[in-house]
C-alpha positions in Angstrom: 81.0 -102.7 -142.7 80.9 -106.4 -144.1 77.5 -106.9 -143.1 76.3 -103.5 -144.4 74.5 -105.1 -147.6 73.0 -107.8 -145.5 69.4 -107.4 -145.3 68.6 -110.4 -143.3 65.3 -110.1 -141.1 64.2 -107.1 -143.2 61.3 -106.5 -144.9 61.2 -104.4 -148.5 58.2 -103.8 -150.6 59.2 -103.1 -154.2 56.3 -101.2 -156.3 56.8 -102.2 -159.8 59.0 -105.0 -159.0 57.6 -107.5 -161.4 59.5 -106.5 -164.4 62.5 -104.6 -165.3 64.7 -101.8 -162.5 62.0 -103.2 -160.1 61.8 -106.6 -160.3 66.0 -106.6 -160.5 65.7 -104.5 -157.3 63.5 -107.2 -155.7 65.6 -110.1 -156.2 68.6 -107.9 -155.3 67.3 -106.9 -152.0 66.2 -111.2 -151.8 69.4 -112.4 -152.5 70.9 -109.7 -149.4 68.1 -112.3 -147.3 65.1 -109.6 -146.8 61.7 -110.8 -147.4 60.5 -109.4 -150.4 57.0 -107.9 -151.6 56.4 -106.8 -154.9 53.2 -105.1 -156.9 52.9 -105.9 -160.4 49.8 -105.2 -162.7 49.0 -108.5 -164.3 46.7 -111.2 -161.8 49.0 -113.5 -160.8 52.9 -115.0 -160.7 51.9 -116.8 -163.2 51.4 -114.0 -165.9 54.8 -113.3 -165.8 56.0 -116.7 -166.6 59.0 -115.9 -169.6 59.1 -112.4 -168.7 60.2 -111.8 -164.8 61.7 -113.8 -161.7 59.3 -113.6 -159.4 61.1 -116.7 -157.5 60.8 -116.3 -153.8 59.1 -112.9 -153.9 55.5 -112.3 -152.6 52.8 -111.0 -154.9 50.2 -108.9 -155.6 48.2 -107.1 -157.7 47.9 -103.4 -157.8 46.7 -100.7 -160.5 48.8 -97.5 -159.6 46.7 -95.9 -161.1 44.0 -96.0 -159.2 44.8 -94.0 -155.6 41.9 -95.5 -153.9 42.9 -98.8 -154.4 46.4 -98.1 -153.0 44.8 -96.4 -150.0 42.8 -99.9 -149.3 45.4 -102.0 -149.9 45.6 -104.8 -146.7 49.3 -105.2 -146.7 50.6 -108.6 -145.2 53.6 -107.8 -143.9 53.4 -106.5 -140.0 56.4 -104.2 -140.5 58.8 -102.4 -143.5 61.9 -101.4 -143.5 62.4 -100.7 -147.1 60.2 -99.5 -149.8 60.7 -99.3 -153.7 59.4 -96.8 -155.9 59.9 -98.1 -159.0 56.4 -98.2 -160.7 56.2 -96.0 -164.2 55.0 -95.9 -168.0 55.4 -94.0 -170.9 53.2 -93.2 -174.5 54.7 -93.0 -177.6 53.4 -91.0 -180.7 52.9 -88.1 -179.1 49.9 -89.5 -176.9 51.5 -87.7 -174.2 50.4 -84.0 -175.7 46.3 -85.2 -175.3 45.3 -84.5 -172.4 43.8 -88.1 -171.5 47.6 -89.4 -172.1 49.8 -86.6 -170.5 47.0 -87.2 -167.5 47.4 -91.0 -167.1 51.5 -90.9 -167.3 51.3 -88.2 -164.5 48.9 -90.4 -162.3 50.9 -93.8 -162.6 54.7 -91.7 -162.4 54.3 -89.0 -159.7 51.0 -89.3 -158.3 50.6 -92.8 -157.2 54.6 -91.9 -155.5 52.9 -89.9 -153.0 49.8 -92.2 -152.3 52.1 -95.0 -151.5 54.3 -92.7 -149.4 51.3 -91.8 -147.5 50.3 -95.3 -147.0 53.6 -96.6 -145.5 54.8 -93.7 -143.8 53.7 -94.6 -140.5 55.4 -98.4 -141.0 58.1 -97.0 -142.2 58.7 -94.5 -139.3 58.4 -97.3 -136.7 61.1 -99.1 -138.3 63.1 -95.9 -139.0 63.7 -97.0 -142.6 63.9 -96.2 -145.9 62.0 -95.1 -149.1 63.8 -94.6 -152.6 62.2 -93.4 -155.3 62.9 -94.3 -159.2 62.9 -91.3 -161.6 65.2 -91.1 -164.7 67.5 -89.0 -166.3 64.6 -87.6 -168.0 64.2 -85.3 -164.5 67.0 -83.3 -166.0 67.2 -82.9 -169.6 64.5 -82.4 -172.2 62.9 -86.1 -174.0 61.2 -84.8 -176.6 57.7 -86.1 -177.6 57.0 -87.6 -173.9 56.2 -84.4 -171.7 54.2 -86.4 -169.6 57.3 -88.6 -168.7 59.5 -86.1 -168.6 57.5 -83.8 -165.9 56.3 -86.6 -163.9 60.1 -87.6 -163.8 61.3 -84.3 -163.1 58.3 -84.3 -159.8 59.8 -87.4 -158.7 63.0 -86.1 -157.9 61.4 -83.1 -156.6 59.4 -85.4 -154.2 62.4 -87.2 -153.0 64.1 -83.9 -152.2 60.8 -82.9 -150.2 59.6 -85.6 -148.5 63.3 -86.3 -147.3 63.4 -82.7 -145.6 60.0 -83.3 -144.1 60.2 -86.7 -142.8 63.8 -86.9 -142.1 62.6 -85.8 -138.1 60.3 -89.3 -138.6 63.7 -91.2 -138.9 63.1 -92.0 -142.7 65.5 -91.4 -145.2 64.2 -90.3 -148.8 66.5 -90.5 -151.8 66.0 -91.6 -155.6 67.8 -93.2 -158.5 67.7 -91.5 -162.1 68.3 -94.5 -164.4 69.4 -93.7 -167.9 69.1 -96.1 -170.8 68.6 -99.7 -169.3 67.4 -102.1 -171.0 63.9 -102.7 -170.0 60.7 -103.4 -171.4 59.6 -99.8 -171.2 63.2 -99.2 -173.6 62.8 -101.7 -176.4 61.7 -99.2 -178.8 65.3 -97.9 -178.4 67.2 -101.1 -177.2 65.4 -103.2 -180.2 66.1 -101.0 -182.9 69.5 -101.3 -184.2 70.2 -97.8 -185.2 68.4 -96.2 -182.5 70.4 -98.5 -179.7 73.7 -97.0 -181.5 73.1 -93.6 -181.5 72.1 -94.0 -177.7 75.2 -96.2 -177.2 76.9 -93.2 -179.0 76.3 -90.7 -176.4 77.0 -92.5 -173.2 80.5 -92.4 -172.3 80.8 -95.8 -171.3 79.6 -96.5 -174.7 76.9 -99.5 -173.4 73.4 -99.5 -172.6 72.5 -100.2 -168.5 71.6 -103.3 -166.8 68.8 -103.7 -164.9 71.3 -105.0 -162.0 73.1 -101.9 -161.7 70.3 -99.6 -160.5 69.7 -102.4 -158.5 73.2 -101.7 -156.5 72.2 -98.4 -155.9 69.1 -99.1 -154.8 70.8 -101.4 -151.9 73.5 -99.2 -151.4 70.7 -95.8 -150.6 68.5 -98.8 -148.1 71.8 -99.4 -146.6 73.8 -98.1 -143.2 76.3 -97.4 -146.1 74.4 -94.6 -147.1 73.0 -93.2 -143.3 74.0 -89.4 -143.7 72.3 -89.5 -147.2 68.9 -88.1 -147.7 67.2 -86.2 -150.5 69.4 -86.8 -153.4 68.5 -88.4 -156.4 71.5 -90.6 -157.3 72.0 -90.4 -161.9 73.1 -93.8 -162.7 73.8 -93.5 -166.6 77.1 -94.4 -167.6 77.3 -90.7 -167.9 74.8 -89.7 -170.2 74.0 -86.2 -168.9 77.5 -85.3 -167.9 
């Protein structure tokens, strides 16, 4: 059981792990000793410089977005054990209710899930590993103004549950994490905005807003042996916002 978090001679691929849950995630599954792949959308390492650790994690540039690009995607890495969901954005001021925004939130959130599932499931069968998906509390309680968010959320957990029952027989176990408030980039218009930070603060009982670091845990724990009879759940990790 000691070695249960070691992830030495492993190989993880964390989508959206140049910033934020992801890029937390990345280094967490690093510092266990896997070799670590991460997508992020700017061109280089080097665009990040100030805003992410992408120390000893290996690079690349991907658009979501775009399925066909994820479909052609070379990947460098002969096997995985692990892979990351944790790619996602959101529109403020009600861009979300035109079509063109509600559109583009469901592509990057839900969609591109299920292209990169595709991509890797045959990898990830050989190695009989494990996929987790990053939703958000938002899969189970209303966030007004952002219905884009909120249904593309809501799929994501519905995925998990689904492509855990079906590819459970492939030897890969699907789950996913439901972050609350954490203090991300995607959460500064709450987190930076001293009356909007303490009413959120207000309604979580342990009274503080997440870490990027403790979705992280999760996210080893689900990859883990730890977590071997688990499949299709989506783990809420919010200080207990939605209790």
């Amino acid at each position: 059981m000691t070695d249960s978090l070691n992830f030495t001679g492993k190989t993880v691929l964390v989508i959206g792990g140049s910033s934020g849950i992801g890029n937390a995630t990345a280094q967490a599954f690093r510092a266990a000793g896997a070799e670590v792949h991460v997508w992020g959308t700017r061109p280089s390492p080097k665009d990040y410089a100030g805003d992410s650790n992408l120390e000893g994690l290996h690079y690349a540039q991907m658009d979501v977005g775009d399925i066909a690009a994820i479909e052609a995607y070379e990947p460098p890495f002969k096997k995985l054990d692990v892979l990351v969901q944790s790619q996602g954005m959101v529109l403020y001021k009600r861009q979300e209710f035109a079509m063109a925004g509600f559109s583009k939130v469901l592509n990057v959130n839900l969609t591109s899930l299920m292209a990169a599932a595709m991509k890797f499931h045959d990898m990830l069968a050989a190695s009989k590993g494990s996929m987790i998906i990053v939703s958000s509390t938002a899969a189970f309680q209303a966030t007004k103004g952002n219905p884009g968010y909120n249904a593309s959320k809501a799929g994501a957990a519905g995925l998990a549950r689904t492509l855990a029952q079906t590819w459970a027989g492939d030897g890969i176990r699907v789950n996913g994490i439901a972050p609350g408030f954490v203090a991300t980039k995607m959460t500064t218009i709450t987190t930076e905005n001293p009356a909007r930070r303490a009413a959120a603060e207000d309604r979580i009982p342990l009274g503080r807003i997440g870490e990027p670091h403790e979705i992280a845990g999760v996210a080893l724990f689900l990859a883990s042996p730890l977590a071997s009879y688990i499949i299709g759940q989506t783990i809420i990790a919010d200080g207990g916002l939605v209790l």
